[in-house]
Every structure is written in structure tokens, then in C-alpha cells.
N, C-alpha and C positions, 0 to 999 in steps of 0.2 A: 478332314473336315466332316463333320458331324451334322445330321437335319433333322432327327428324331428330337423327344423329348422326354425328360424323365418324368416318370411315374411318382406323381406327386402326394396321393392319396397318402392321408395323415404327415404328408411332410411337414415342414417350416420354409419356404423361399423369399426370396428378396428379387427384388428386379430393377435396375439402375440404368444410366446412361443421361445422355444430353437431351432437350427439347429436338424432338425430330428424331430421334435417332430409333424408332422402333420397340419402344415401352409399351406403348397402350395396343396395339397392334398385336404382341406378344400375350399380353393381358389378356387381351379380348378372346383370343384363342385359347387360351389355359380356362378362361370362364364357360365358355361356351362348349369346352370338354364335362363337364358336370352341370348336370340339368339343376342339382340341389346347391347352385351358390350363390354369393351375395358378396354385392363392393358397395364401398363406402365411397359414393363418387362426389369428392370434393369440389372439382371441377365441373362438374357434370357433362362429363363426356362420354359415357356407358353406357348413352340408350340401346333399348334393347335385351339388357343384363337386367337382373334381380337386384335392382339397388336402392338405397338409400340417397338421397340430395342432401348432402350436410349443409345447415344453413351457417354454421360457425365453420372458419376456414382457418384458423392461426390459430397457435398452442394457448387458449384462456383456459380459464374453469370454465367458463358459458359453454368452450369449445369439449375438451376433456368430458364434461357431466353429460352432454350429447351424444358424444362416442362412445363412452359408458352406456351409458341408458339402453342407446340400440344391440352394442355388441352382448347385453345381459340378456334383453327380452328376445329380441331375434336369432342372433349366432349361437349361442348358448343354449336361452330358455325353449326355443322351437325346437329343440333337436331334430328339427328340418334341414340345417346348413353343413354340409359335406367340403364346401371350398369358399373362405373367406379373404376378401382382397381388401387390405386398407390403402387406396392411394393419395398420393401426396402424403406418405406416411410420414417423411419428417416433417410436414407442421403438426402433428400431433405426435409424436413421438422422436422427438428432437437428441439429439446427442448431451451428454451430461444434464438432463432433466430426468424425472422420475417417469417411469412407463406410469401412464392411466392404467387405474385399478386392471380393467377388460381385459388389456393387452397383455401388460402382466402374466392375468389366467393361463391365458390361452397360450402365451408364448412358454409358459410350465405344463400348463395341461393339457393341449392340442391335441395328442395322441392320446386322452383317455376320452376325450369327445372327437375322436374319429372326425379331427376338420382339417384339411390340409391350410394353410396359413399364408398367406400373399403378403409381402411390403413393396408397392413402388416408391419409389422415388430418384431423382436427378443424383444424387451424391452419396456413396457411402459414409462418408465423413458428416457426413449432416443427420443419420440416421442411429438412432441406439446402438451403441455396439452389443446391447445384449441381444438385440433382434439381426444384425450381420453375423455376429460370430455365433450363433447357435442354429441358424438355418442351416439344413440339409443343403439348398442348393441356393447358388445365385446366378441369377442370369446379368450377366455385365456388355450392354452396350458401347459404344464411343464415351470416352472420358476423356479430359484432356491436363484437369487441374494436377496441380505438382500436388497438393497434399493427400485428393484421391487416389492417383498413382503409388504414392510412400505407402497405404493405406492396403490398397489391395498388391504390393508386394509383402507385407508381414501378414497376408492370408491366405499367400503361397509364394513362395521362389518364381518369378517369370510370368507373373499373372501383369505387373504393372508394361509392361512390354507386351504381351499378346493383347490386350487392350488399347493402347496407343498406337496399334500397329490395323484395327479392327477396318474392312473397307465398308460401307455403308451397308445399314440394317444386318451387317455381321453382329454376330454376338458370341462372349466367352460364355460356359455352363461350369462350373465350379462346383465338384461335384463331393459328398460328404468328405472323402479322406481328402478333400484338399487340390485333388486330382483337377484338370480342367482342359478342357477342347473349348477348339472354335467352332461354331455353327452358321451354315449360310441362311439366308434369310429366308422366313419361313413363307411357304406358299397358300 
């Protein structure tokens, strides 16, 4: 069992699990390792963090042109931003819908703007699979759903079992080849 973390600078990661089970928590500590970043906090639960309050919370155009607009002039246009968190990423970047333009960029161009790349959200299955299967890393909390499970077995042999099996604020790290440990929870 594993307690460190990987070195995310110019990665792509994704961060999942149930309500409770040690997401934002995680979050907040991957934020607060980089003085240059910035979440898009939907909920507005990251005071303290470099953030944005999105006032659109569900996948619209109102919503999408908001996300856009910021991740242009801020994430982007400041080349100030080193660590970018989108949370609640599946209401804006939902499964079988088109990536907003931004996310798009960033999940092709990330590594030539030098910004490592955050998704949280509750459900693999509910989120892009061009943003799950092309992040470097995932950090996978308590799941329980059968289709999440199916899901993260076809993103490694024995991931849906080390998962199901996780004791509270454990977490899987899912590491680029595929590779994955448990992790105790962090202190």
C-alpha cells in the first residue's frame, strides 16, 4: 500500500469516487501543492483555492460559453495557471456529448502549456471517455455502480475488484501503463 503521490506537473488526471468518499479532500491537496492554480468550483466548495464560482452548473450553452470564456482568458490566456481543476467535470463534460471547445484544447494541448489537468467527478461512466482514457493518472475512490465497475475493468484487468474492495478514504492511483496500487488515506 502506497501514501505518496504522483508528480503531476504537465499531466492529465481524473479523480472519481462516491459523495464522502475523499475527492475534494484529495483535490484540495493536489491544489494547494501548486501555488499557480485554479478550479472551476461548481459547487463552491474550494474556498481558499484560486477559483472561479461558476454561476451555470448543468451542461447548457449559457453553461459551456462560461467554461469557455474562463478557461480562454484565465487557464490559457494568463499563462499564469500551472494546475487546472475542473470539478463536477461531468456536468460539463458529460459522456457521449461534444468536449466544450477549452477542454478540448487543453486535453490535446496541456503539455505544450505546461498545465497539469484535474477532472473530478462521482462516476467514470458519466465523464468523456476522451478525458478518462487519455489521462496519465486516476485516482479512483469507493465506487459501487455495476456499470462503473465493467468500466474500470476494460481500463485494467483487477481495477473493478481493487475498487470494490477499497476501506474508507482508500484510494486506487491508476498509473499511465495501466499499472495501479492502493493508497491509504492521505494525512
Amino acid at each position: 500500500m502506497q501514501t505518496g503521490l504522483p508528480d503531476l506537473r504537465s499531466k492529465r488526471f481524473c479523480i472519481f469516487g462516491l459523495q464522502g468518499s475523499g475527492k475534494s479532500y484529495l483535490a484540495r491537496r493536489l491544489l494547494q501543492s501548486d501555488p499557480a492554480h485554479f478550479v472551476y468550483d461548481v459547487m463552491h466548495e474550494h474556498a481558499g483555492c484560486n477559483r472561479y464560482l461558476a454561476t451555470h452548473r448543468q451542461y447548457t450553452p449559457e453553461a459551456v460559453a462560461e467554461l469557455d470564456l474562463l478557461v480562454r482568458r484565465v487557464v490559457i490566456g494568463s499563462g499564469k495557471v500551472r494546475l487546472f481543476v475542473l470539478d463536477e467535470a461531468s456536468r460539463y463534460c458529460p459522456n457521449r456529448r461534444p468536449l466544450p471547445d477549452s477542454i478540448a484544447e487543453l486535453n490535446d494541448l496541456q503539455r505544450h502549456y505546461d498545465i497539469a489537468l484535474g477532472f473530478i467527478a462521482r462516476r467514470p461512466v458519466q465523464l468523456s471517455t476522451d478525458l478518462v482514457e487519455l489521462a496519465h493518472y486516476l485516482f479512483i475512490f469507493t465506487l459501487r455502480g455495476k456499470n462503473d465497475l465493467l468500466y474500470l475493468d476494460s481500463l485494467a484487468s483487477g481495477l473493478a475488484d481493487a475498487v470494490a474492495g477499497l476501506e474508507k478514504y482508500h484510494f486506487v492511483v491508476v498509473y499511465p501503463q495501466r499499472r495501479f496500487s492502493v493508497c491509504k488515506p492521505i494525512s
